[in-house]
C-alpha positions in Angstrom: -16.4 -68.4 -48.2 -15.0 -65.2 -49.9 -14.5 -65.7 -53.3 -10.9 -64.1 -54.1 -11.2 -61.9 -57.3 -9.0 -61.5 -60.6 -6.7 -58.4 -60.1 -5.3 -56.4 -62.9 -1.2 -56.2 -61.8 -1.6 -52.4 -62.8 -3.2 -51.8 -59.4 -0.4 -53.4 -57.8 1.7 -50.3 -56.7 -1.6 -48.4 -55.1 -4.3 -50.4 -54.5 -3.8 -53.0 -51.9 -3.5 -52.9 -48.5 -2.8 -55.2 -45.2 -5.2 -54.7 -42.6 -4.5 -55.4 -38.6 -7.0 -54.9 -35.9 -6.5 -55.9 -32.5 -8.2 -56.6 -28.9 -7.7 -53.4 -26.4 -5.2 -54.0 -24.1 -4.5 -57.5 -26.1 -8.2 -58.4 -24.7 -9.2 -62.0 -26.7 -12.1 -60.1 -28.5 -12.0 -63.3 -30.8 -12.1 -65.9 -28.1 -14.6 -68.3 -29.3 -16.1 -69.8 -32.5 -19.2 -67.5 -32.6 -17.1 -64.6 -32.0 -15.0 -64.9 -35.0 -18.3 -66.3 -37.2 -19.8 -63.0 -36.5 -16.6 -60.8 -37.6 -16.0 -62.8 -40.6 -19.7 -62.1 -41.3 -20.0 -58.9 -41.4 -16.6 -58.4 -42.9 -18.6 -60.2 -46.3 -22.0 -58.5 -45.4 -20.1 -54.9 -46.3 -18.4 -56.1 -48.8 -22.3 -55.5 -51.0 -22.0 -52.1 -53.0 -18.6 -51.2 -52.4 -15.4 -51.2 -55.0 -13.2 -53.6 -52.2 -12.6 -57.3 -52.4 -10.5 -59.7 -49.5 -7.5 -61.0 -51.3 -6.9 -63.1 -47.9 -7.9 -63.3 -44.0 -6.9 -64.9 -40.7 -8.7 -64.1 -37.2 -6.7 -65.1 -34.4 -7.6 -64.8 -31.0 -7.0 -61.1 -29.9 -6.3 -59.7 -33.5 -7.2 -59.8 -37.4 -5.4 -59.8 -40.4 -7.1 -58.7 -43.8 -5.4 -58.4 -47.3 -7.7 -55.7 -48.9 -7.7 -54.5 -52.5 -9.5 -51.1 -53.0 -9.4 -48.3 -55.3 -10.2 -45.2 -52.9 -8.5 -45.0 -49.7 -11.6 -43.4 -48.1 -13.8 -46.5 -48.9 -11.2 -48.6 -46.8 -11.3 -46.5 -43.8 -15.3 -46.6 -44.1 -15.5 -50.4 -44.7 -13.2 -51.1 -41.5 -14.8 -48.4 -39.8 -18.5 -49.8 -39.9 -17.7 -53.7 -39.5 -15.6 -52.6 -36.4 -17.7 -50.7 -35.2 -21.1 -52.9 -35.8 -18.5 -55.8 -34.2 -17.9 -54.1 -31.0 -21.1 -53.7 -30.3 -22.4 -57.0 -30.6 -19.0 -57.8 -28.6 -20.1 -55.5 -25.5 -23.7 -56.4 -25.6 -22.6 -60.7 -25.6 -20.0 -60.1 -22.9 -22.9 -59.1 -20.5 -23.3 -55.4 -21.5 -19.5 -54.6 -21.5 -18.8 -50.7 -22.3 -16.0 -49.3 -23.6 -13.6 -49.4 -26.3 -13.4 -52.8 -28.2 -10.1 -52.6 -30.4 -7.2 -51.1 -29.3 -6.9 -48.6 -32.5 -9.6 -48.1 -35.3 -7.2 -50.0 -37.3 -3.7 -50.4 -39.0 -2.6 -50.7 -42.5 0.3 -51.1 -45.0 0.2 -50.4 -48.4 1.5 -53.1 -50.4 3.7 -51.6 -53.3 4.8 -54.7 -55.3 4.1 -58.2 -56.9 6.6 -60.0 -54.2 5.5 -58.0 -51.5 1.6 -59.0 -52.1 2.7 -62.7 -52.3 4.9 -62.7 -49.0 1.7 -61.1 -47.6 -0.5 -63.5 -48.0 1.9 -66.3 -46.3 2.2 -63.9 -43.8 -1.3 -63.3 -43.3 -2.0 -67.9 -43.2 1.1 -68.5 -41.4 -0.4 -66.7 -38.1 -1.6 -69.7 -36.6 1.4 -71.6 -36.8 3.8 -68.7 -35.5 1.5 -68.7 -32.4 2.0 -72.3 -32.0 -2.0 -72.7 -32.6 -1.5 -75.6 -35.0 1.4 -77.2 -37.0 0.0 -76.7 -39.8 -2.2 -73.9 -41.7 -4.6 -76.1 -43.6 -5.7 -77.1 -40.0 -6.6 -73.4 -39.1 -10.3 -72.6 -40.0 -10.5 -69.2 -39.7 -8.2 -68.3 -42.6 -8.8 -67.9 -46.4 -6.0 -70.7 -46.5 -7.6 -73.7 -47.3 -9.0 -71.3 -50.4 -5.7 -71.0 -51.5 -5.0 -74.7 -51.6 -8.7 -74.8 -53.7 -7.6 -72.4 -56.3 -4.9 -74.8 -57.0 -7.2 -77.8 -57.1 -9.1 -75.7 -59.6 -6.2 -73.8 -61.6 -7.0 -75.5 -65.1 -10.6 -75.4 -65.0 -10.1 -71.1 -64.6 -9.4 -68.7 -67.3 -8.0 -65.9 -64.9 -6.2 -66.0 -61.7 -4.6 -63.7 -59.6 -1.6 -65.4 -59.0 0.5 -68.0 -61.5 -0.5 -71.6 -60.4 3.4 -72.0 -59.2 3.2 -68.8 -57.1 -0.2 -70.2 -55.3 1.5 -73.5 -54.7 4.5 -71.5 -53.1 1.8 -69.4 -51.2 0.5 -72.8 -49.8 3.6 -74.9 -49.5 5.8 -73.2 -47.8 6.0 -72.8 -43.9 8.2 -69.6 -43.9 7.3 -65.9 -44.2 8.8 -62.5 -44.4 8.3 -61.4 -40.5 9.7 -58.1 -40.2 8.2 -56.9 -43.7 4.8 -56.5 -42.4 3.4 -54.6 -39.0 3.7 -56.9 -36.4 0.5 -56.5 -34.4 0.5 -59.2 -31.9 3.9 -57.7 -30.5 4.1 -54.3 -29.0 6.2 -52.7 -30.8 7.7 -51.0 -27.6 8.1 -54.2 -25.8 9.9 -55.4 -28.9 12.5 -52.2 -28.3 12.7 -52.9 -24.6 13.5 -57.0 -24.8 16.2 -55.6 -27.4 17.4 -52.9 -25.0 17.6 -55.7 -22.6 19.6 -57.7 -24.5 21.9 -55.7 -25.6 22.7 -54.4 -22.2 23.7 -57.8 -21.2 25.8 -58.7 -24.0 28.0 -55.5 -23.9 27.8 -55.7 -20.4 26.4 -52.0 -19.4 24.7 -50.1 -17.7 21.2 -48.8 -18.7 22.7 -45.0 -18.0 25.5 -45.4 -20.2 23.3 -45.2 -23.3 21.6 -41.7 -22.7 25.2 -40.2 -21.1 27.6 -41.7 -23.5 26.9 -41.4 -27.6 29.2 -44.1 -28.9 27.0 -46.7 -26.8 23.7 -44.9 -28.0 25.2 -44.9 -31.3 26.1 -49.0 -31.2 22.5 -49.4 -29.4 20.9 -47.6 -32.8 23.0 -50.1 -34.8 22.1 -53.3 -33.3 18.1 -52.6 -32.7 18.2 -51.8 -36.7 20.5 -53.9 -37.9 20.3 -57.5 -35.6 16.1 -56.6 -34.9 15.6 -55.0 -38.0 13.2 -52.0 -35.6 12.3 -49.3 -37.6 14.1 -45.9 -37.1 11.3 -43.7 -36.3 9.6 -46.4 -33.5 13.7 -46.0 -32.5 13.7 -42.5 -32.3 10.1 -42.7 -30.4 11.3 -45.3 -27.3 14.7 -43.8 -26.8 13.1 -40.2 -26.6 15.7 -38.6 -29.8 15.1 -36.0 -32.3 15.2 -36.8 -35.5 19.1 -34.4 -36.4 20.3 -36.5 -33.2 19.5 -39.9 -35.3 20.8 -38.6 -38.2 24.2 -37.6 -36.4 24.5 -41.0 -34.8 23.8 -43.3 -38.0 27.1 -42.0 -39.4 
């Protein structure tokens, strides 16, 4: 298993970063035991001779979560470039020859600025499984760096340094709930996420889907309630609904 390092907390405002690959077109690229072996694999194979550690891991079925510490940017983006790369080939040649694009983007990351941040991550990250209704529990998942977790505890006195305090661990591993809308969500689409809350909304203030574009004060409450009731980011706002960025700025007044 990976082995998850001692981090100084000065690299905590630079240095980490939550990873998301996922399946083109949702495809399960992950589908089966052997699949997932092989990623998890090569993810430690290239982990030899490069400044990058996992903090924490979970491989669902069509995407992958990593929580990566690194010190240059550029050695990220070369690390995810080669195991996905390397991955999708071995993908296309198992699945009869298959040809074609594997993931649906080279990859996706956030930059994880603070101590809180990092620790909501990580539940974020082992609570997967259970969101998707895979299992009830975590510890039953065995594609995740979970079950680690719940280790380092076991171990906590025998160590001299740890990442996180011994009560932070046990509130990584104890506890069933997670920041959701903190982290990219990449097993949604973000723009089916907009259009279920356009949906919504439309039937709860009983209107018509032309009222938003021809009318600003329902544009303007549609704004409010994808940010404030679905917590949607304004610029993936500004995207869907086709507005430039002075429009948003006159309507969030």
């Amino acid at each position: 298993m990976i082995i998850i390092p001692r981090i100084a907390r000065k690299y905590l405002e630079t240095s980490f970063f939550h990873v998301m690959v996922q399946g083109i077109n949702k495809e399960y690229i992950f589908e089966n035991e052997r699949y997932i072996n092989r990623y998890i694999q090569l993810m430690k194979r290239n982990l030899e001779g490069k400044d990058l550690e996992i903090i924490a891991f979970c491989i669902m079925n069509n995407h992958a979560h990593l929580l990566i510490k690194v010190e240059n940017i550029k050695e990220l983006s070369k690390y995810m470039q080669k195991i996905n790369s390397t991955y999708a080939k071995y993908y296309n040649y198992m699945e009869n020859e298959r040809v074609g694009y594997v993931f649906r983007d080279r990859y996706k990351s956030e930059p994880i600025m603070e101590r809180g941040q990092l620790i909501q991550c990580v539940r974020y990250i082992h609570q997967n499984p259970v969101k998707a209704n895979m299992v009830n529990y975590a510890t039953e998942y065995k594609y995740s760096s979970y079950n680690e977790y719940r280790s380092k505890i076991e171990r906590y006195n025998m160590q001299k340094e740890h990442i996180f305090t011994k009560e932070e661990l046990e509130f990584i591993c104890n506890s069933n709930t997670y920041c959701y809308e903190q982290f990219l969500d990449i097993d949604i689409n973000i723009e089916e996420k907009i259009n279920n809350a356009i949906s919504e909304f439309i039937k709860k203030e009983n209107r018509k889907v032309f009222e938003i574009f021809e009318k600003d004060d329902i544009l303007k409450k549609l704004i409010k309630y994808l940010k404030s009731e679905k917590n949607i980011k304004y610029t993936d706002i500004m995207r869907r609904l086709d507005i430039t960025k002075g429009t948003m700025e006159r309507l969030k007044k």
